[in-house]
C-alpha positions as a printed NumPy array, in Angstrom:
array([[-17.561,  -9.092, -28.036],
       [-16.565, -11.255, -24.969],
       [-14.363, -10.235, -22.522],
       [-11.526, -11.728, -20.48 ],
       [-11.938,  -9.758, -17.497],
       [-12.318, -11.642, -13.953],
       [-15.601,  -9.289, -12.448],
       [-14.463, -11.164,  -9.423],
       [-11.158,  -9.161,  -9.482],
       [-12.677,  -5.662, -10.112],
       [-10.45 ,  -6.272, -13.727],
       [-11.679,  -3.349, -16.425],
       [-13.72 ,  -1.207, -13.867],
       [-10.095,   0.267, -12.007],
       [-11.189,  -1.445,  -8.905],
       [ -8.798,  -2.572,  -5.87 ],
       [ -8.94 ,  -6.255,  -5.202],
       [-10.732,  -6.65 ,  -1.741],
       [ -7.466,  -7.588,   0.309],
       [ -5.102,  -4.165,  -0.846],
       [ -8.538,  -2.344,  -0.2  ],
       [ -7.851,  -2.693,   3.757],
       [ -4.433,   0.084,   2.597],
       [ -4.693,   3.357,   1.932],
       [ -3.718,   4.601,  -1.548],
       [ -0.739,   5.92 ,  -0.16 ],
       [  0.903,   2.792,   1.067],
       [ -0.371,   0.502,  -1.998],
       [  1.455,   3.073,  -4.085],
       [  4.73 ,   2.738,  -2.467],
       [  3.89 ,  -1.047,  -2.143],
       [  4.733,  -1.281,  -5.583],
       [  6.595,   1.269,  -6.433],
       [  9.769,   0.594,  -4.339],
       [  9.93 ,  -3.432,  -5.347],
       [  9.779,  -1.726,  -8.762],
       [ 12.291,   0.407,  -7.903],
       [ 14.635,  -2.132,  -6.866],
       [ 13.834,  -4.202,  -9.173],
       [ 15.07 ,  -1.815, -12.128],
       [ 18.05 ,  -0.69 , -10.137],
       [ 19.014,  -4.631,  -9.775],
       [ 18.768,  -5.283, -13.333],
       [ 21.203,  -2.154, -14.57 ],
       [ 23.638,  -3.157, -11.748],
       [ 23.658,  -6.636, -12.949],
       [ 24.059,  -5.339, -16.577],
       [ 26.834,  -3.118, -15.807],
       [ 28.527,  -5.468, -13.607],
       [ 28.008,  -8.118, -16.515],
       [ 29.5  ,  -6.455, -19.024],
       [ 32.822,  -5.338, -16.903],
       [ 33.454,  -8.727, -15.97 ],
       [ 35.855, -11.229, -18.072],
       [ 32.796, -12.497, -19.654],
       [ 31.048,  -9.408, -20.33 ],
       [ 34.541,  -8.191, -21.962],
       [ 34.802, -11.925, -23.85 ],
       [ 30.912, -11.19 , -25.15 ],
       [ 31.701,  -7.763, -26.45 ],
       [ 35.615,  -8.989, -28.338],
       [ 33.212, -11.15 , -30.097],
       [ 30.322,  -9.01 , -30.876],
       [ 32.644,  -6.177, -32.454],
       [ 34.72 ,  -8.262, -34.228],
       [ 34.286, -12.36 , -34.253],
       [ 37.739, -13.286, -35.829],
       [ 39.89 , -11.332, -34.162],
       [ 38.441, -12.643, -30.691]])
């Protein structure tokens, strides 16, 4: 079976790459976790925002009924 994973990049064996290693586990965690974080917040404000806008109203006359929009 051949595999896909870079050894160079620690892929498969749950290693750090070589430049995060120089963090502690602490700060890589909230590294990622708080772009995540605003990331997912972003994307439900945009959605909400979306959909209460003329456009987002226009999208939804359509969806629930195509004629009468």
């Amino acid at each position: 079976m051949v595999s896909n994973v870079s050894p160079q990049l620690g892929g498969g064996s749950g290693l750090t790459l070589r430049a995060a290693a120089a963090y502690d586990r602490t700060a890589r965690l909230f590294a990622t976790y708080e772009p995540a974080l605003a990331v997912g917040v972003g994307a439900v404000a945009l959605g909400y925002l979306l959909l209460r806008r003329r456009l987002g109203l226009a999208l939804t006359a359509i969806r629930d009924h195509e004629a009468g929009a």
